[in-house]
C-alpha positions as CSV (number, residue, x, y, z in Angstrom):
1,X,5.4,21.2,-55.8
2,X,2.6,19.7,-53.3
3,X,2.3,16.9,-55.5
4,X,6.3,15.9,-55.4
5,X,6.1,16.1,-52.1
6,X,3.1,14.1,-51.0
7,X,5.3,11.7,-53.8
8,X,8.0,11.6,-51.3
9,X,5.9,11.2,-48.7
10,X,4.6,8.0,-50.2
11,X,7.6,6.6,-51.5
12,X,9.4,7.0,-47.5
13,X,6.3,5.3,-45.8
14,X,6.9,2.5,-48.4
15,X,10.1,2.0,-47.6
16,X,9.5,2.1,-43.8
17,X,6.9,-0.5,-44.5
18,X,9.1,-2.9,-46.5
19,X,10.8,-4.9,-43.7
20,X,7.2,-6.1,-41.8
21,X,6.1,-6.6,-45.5
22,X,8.8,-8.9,-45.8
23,X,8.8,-10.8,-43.0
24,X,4.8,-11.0,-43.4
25,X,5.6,-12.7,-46.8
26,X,9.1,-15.0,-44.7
27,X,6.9,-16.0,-42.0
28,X,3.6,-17.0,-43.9
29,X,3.0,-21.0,-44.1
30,X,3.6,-22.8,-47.6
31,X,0.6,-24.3,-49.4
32,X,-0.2,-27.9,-48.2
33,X,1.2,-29.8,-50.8
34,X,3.1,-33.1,-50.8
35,X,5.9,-30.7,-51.6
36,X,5.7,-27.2,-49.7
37,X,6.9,-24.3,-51.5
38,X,9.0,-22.1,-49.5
39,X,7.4,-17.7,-49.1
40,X,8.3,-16.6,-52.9
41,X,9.9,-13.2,-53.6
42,X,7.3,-10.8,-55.3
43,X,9.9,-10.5,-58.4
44,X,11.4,-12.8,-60.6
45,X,15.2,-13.6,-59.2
46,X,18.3,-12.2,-61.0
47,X,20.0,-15.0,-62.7
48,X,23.9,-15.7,-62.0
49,X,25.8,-13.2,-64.3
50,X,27.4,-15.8,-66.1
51,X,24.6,-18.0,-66.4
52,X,23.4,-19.5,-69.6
53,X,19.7,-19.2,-69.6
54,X,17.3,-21.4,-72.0
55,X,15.7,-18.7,-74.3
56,X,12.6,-19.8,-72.7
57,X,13.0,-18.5,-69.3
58,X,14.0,-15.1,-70.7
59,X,11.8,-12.1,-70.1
60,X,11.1,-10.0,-73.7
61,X,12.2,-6.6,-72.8
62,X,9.2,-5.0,-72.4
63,X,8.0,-7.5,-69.8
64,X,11.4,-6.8,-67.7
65,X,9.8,-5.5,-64.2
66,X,12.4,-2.7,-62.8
67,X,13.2,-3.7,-58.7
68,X,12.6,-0.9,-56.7
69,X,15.2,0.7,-55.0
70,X,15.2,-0.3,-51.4
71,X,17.9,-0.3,-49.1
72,X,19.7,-3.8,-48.6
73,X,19.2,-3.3,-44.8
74,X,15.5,-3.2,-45.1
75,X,15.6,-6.5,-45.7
76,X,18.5,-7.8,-43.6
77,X,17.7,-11.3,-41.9
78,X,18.8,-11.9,-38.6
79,X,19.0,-15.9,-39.3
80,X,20.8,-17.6,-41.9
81,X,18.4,-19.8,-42.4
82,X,16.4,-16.6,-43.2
83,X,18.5,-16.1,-46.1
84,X,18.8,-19.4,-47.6
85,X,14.6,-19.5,-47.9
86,X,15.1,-15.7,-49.1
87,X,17.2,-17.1,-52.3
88,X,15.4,-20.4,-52.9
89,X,15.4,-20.3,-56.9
90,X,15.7,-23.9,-58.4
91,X,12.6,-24.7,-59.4
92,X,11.2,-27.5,-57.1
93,X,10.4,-31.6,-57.4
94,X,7.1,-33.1,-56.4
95,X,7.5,-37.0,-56.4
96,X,7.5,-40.1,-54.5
97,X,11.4,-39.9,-53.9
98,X,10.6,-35.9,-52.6
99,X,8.3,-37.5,-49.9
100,X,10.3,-40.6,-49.2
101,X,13.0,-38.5,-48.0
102,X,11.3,-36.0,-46.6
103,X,10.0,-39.0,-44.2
104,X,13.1,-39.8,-43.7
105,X,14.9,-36.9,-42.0
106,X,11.6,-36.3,-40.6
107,X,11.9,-39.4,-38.7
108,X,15.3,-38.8,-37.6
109,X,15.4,-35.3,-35.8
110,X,18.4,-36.4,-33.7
111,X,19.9,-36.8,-37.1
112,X,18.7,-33.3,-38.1
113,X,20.0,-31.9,-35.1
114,X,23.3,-33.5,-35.2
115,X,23.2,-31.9,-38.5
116,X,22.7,-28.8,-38.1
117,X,24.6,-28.1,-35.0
118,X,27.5,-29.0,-37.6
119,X,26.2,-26.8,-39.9
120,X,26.1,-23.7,-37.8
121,X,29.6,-23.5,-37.9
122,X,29.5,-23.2,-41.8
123,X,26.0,-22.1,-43.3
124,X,27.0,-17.9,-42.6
125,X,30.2,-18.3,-45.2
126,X,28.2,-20.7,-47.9
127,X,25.6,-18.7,-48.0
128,X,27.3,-15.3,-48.3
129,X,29.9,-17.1,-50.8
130,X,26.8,-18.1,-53.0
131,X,25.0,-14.4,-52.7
132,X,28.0,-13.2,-53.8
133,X,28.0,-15.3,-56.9
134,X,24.1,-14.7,-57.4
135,X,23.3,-18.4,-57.4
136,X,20.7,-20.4,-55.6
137,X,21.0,-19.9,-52.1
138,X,19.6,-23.5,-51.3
139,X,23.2,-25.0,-52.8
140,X,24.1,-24.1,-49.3
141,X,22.2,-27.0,-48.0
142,X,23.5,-29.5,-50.2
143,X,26.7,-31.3,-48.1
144,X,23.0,-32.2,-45.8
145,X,23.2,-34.7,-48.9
146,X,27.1,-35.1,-49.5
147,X,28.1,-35.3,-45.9
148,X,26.0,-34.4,-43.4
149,X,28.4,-31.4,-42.7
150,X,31.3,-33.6,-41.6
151,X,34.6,-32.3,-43.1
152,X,36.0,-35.2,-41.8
153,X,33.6,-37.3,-44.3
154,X,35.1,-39.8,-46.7
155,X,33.7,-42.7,-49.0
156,X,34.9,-45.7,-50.1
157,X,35.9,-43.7,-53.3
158,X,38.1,-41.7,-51.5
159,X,36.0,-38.3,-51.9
160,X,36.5,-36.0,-48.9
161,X,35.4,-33.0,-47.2
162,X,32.4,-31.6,-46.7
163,X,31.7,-31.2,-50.4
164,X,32.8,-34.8,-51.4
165,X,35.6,-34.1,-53.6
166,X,37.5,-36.8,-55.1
167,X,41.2,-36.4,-55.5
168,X,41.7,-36.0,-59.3
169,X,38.6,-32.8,-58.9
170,X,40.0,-31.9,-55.8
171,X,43.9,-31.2,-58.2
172,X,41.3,-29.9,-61.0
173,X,39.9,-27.1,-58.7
174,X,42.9,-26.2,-56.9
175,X,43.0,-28.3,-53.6
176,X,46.2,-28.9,-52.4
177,X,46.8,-32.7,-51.5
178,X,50.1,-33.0,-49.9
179,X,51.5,-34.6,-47.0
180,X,50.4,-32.1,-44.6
181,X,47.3,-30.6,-45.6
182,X,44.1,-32.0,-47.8
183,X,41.8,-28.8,-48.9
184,X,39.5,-30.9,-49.8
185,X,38.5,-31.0,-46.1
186,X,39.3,-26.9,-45.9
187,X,36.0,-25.1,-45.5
188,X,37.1,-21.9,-47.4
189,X,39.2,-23.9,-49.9
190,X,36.4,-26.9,-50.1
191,X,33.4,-24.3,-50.6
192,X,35.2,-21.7,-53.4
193,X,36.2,-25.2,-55.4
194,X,32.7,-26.7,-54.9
195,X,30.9,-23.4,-55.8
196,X,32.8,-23.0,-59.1
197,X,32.7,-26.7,-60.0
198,X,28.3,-25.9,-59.3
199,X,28.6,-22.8,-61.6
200,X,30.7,-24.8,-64.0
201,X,28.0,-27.5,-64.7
202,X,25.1,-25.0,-64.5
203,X,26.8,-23.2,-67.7
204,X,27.7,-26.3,-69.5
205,X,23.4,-27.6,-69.2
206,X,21.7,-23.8,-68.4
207,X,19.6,-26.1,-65.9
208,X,20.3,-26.6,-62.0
209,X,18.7,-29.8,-61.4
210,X,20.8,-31.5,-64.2
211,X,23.9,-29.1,-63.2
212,X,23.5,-31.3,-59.6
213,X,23.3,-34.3,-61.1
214,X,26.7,-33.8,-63.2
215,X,27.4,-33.1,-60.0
216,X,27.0,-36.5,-58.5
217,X,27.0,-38.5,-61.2
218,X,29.9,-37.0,-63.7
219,X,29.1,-34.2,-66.7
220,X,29.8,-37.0,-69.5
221,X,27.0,-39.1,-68.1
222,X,24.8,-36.5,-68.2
223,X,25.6,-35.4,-71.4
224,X,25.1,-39.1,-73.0
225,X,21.9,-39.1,-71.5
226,X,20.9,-35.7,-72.7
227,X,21.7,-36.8,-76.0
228,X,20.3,-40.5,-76.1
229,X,16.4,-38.6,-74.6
230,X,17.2,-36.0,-77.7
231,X,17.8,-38.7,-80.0
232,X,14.7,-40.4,-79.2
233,X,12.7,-37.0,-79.6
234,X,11.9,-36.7,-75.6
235,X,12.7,-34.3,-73.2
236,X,15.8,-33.6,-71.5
237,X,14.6,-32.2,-68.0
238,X,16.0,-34.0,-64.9
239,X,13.1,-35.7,-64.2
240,X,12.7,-37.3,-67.5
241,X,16.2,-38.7,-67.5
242,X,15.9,-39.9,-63.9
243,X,15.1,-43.4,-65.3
244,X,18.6,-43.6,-67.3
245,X,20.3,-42.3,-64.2
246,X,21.7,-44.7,-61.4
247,X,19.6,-45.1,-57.8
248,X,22.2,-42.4,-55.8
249,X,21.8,-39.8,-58.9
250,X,17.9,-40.2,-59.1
251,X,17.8,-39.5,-55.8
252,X,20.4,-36.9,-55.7
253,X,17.7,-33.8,-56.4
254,X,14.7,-35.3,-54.6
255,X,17.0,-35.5,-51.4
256,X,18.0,-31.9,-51.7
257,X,14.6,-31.2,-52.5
258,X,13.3,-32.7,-49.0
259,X,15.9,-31.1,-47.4
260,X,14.7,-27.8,-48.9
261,X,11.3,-28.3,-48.0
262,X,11.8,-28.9,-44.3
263,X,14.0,-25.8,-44.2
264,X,11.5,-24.1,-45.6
265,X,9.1,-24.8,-42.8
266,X,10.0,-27.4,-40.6
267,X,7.5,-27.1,-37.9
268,X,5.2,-29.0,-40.3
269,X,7.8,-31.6,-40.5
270,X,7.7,-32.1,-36.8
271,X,10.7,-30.5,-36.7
272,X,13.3,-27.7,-34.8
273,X,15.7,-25.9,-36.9
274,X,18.1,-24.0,-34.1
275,X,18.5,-20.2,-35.1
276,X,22.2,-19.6,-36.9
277,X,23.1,-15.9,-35.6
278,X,23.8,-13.8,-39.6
279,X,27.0,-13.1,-38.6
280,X,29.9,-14.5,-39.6
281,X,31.1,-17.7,-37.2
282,X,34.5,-17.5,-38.0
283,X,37.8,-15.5,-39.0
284,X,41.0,-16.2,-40.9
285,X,44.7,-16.1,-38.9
286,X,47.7,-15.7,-40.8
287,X,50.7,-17.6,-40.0
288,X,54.0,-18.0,-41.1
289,X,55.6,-20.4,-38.7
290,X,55.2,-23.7,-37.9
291,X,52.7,-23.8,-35.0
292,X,51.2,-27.6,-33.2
293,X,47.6,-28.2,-33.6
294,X,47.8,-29.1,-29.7
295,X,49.2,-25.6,-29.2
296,X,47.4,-23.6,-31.7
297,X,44.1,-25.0,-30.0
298,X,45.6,-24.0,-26.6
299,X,46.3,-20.3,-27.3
300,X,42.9,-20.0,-28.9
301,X,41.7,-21.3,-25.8
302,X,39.9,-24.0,-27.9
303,X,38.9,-27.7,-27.3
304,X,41.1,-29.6,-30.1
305,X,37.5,-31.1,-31.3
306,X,36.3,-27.4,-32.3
307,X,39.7,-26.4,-33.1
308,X,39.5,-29.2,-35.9
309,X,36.0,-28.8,-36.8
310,X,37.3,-25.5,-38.3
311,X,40.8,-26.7,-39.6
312,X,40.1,-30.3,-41.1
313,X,42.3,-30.0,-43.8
314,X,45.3,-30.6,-41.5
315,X,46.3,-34.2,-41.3
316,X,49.5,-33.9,-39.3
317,X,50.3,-32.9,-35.8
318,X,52.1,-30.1,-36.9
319,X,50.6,-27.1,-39.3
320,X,53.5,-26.2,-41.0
321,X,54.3,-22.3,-41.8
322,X,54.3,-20.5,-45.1
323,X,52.9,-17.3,-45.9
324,X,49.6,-19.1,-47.9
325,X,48.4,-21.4,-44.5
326,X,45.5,-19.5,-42.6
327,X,44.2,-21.0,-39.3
328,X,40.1,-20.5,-38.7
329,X,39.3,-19.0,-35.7
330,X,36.0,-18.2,-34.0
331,X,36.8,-13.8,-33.7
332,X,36.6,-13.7,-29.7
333,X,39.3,-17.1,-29.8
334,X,41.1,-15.4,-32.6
335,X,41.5,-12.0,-30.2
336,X,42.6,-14.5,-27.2
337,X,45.2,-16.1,-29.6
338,X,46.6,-13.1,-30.3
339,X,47.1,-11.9,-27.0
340,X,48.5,-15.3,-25.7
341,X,50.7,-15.8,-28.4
342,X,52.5,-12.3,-27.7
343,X,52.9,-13.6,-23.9
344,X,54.2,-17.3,-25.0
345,X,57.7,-17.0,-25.5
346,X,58.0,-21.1,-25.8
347,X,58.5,-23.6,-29.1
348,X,55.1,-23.1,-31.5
349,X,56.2,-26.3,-32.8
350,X,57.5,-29.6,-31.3
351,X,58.1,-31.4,-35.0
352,X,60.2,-31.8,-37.8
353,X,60.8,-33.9,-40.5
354,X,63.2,-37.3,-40.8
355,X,64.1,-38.5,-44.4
356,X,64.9,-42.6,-44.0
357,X,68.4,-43.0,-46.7
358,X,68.1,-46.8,-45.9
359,X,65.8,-49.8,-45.0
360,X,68.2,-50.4,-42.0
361,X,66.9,-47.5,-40.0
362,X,64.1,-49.3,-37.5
363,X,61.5,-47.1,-35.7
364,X,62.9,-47.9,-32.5
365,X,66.4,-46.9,-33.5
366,X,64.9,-43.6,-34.3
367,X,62.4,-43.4,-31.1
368,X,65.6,-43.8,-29.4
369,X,67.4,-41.0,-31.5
370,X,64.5,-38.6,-31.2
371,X,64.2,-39.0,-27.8
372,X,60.9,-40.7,-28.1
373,X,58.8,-44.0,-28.5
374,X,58.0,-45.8,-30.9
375,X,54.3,-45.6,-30.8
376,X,54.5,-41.8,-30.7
377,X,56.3,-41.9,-34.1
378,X,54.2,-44.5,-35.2
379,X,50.9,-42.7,-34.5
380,X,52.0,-39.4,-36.0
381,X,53.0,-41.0,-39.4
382,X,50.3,-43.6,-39.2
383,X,52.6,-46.2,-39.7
384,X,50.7,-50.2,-38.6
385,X,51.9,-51.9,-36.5
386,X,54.3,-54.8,-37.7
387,X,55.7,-52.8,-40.4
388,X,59.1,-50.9,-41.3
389,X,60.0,-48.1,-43.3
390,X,61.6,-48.1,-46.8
391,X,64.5,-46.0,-48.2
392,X,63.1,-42.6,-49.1
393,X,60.4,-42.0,-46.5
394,X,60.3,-38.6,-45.1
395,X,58.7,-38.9,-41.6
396,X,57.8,-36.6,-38.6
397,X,59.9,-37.1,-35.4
398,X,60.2,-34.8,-32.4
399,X,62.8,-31.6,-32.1
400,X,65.8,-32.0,-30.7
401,X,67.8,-29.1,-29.8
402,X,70.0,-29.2,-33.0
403,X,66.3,-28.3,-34.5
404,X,64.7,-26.8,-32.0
405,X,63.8,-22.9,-34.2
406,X,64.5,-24.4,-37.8
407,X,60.7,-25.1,-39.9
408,X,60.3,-27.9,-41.9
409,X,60.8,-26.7,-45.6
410,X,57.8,-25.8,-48.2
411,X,59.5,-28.0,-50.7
412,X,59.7,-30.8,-48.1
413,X,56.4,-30.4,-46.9
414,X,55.1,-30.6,-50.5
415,X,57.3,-33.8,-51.8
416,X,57.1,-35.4,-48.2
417,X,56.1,-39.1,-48.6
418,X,56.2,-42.3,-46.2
419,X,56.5,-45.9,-47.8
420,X,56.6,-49.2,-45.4
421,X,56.3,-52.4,-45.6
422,X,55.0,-55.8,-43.6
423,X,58.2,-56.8,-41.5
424,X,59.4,-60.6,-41.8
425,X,58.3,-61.4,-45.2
426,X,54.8,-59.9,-44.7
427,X,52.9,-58.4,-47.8
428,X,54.0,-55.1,-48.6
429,X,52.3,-51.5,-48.6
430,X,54.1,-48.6,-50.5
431,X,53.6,-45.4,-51.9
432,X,51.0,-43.9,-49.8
433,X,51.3,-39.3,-49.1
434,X,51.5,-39.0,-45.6
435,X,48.4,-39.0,-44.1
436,X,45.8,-40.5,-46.7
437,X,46.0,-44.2,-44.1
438,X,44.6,-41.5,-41.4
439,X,41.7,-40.2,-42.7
440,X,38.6,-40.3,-40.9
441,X,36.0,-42.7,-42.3
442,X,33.1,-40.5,-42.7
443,X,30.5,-39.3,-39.8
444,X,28.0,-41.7,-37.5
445,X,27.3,-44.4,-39.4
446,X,23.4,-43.5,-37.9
447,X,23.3,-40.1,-40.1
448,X,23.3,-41.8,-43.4
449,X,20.2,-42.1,-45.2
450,X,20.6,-44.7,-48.0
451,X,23.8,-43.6,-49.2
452,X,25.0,-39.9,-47.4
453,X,28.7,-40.8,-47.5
454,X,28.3,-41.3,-51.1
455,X,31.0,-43.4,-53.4
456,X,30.9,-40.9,-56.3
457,X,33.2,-42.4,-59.1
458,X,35.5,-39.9,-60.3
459,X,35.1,-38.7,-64.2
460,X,36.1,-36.5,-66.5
461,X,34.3,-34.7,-69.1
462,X,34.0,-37.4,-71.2
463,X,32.2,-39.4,-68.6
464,X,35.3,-42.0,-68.2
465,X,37.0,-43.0,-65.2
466,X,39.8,-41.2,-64.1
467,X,43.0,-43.5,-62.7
468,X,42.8,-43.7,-58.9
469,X,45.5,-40.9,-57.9
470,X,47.4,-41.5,-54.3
């Protein structure tokens, strides 16, 4: 009996003891290397439950280590960046690209800081989304690499978002691409699509660092490269098919890796990393009306900047209302929303839609109609200048009182397109969704190291080029 107690004894003061253990191990230095090593649990880290493991990282059962069975609280990290150095588990790079890049942001801390005042908004839902998936909780730091956590992002081959998505992935994952919306800019949407696609590639190689790479560079290229080393009788690691891989993709994991090693410690890097509270920044709205960005920004009491950083996906002035569309809000601006809109008693929505039956209809015949100017509708459709509609456009035009409580249509809102071309005889541009002419071109050209806003090619499986998709 004395003995099971003086057990019990031992086993509580352990416990007790766990969470200054834990941050003595967080908050010791990395080794001086060229490539510091972020504090290492003490026991080997669970492997995604879908993961496919070379045999060679398996433990034999009766090496297996049992973790002990400690509260999750005793652990609990009051910093997300706390967390993402808690779950580092790709194994790391040491090379000249690792310190190249490392220079690089080191150089650049009003880069860093842009950065990461983006990212704050963000890092809480990543990381949680990847803990909950059991993968490597430095994927969380990787749009640092696609992006520089700009949602508003896109390259000159027409990926978007804050995970780089090009169109045909973007369909292949589930992100709507109509003429109001683009979740390939959403943050929920974006992240679930990007997380799977990670997952996705780490099953199909059983390796992370050549999972990234299919990741950048396509899965068929990776696999003809796997194959052509295999072939040859040498090894298929990431590093040792770096030199079949083009300059972006070879310096794809080294980035990431830089990035992972300032996170890791960045006051030897010169550099400040602001604390991100571990709470969640943001909450989801439901809506089921249609509801302004101008006026959904006002009764969260929101500048329309923050109110975007949170809802990129939505290209229009007008977010229309079906019982799928969510609005991000900060919680305090979501309770002040609430409140407001029970006290509004106005229009949510100044817009509806216009469909043009024939090539004689003129934006300023319609300004006129709608009570309006022609710039206004020009600038919410993102027609240029010196151009005119064509027969079958569907356009937004202001409300007029025939209109006034009547919401544009889910099946007009999902077929909506607007087709001009150059008046008098001018060269002609047709075809385009509504929206894709008004996408924002990426973030300060300054926060682009070599190439941040990257032009990934888009390919499928087979490593060939899919057709361009409007």
């Amino acid at each position: 009996m004395q003995s099971r107690i003086k057990t019990h004894t031992l086993l509580a003061a352990l416990i007790a003891l766990a969470p200054a253990f834990s941050q003595a191990i967080d908050g010791a230095p990395p080794a001086a290397t060229s490539a510091p090593l972020p504090s290492m649990p003490l026991l080997p880290l669970s492997p995604p439950a879908t993961a496919k493991l070379p045999t060679t990282e398996l433990l034999p059962a009766s090496k297996v280590i049992a973790k002990p069975a400690v509260s999750e609280d005793a652990f609990k990290e009051t910093d997300v960046w706390g967390r993402i150095r808690t779950g580092y588990a790709i194994p790391d790079v040491s090379n000249e690209l690792v310190s190249k890049h490392v220079s690089w942001y080191s150089a650049r801390p009003d880069h860093m800081a842009r950065t990461t005042a983006r990212a704050s908004r963000y890092l809480f839902h990543v990381v949680t989304e990847l803990e909950k998936r059991g993968m490597p909780t430095e994927l969380a730091l990787l749009p640092f690499i696609e992006s520089a956590f700009n949602p508003q992002a896109l390259s000159s081959a027409n990926a978007a978002g804050m995970w780089q998505f090009v169109p045909g992935t973007g369909k292949d994952y589930n992100l709507k691409q109509d003429a109001f919306k683009d979740e390939r800019r959403g943050i929920v949407a974006s992240t679930d699509a990007a997380l799977s696609y990670l997952q996705r590639l780490y099953d199909m190689f059983g390796d992370w660092q050549l999972a990234l790479a299919a990741y950048n560079w396509g899965e068929g290229n990776v696999q003809k490269a796997v194959k052509r080393n295999q072939a040859a009788g040498k090894p298929t690691d990431f590093e040792s098919l770096a030199e079949l891989m083009p300059a972006e993709t070879r310096n794809y994991v080294p980035k990431l890796q830089a990035v992972k090693n300032i996170v890791a410690n960045p006051a030897q890097f010169g550099l400040h990393l602001p604390a991100i509270d571990n709470q969640p920044y943001f909450t989801a709205i439901d809506k089921t009306s249609d509801i302004d960005l101008a006026v959904a920004a006002q009764l969260a009491e929101m500048s329309m900047d923050e109110f975007k950083a949170l809802n990129p996906q939505f290209n229009r002035p007008v977010i229309t209302g079906n019982q799928q569309t969510q609005i991000l809000l900060p919680k305090a601006n979501a309770e002040k929303f609430n409140l407001n809109l029970a006290q509004w008693g106005r229009a949510l929505s100044n817009w509806t839609t216009h469909k043009i039956t024939s090539a004689r209809e003129r934006i300023d015949t319609l300004a006129s109609k709608f009570h309006t100017t022609p710039e206004v509708i020009r600038q919410a459709n993102n027609i240029p200048n010196k151009s005119v509609l064509k027969a079958g456009s569907t356009i937004l035009v202001p409300k007029i009182s025939s209109s006034l409580h009547v919401d544009i249509a889910p099946e007009v809102a999902d077929s909506a397109v607007v087709a001009f071309e150059a008046d008098r005889g001018g060269k002609a541009r047709s075809g385009s969704r509504i929206g894709h002419y008004a996408q924002a071109k990426g973030g300060n050209a300054k926060d682009a190291p070599v190439s941040l806003v990257k032009a990934r090619v888009p390919r499928d499986a087979a490593g060939k080029k899919k057709n361009k998709q409007n």
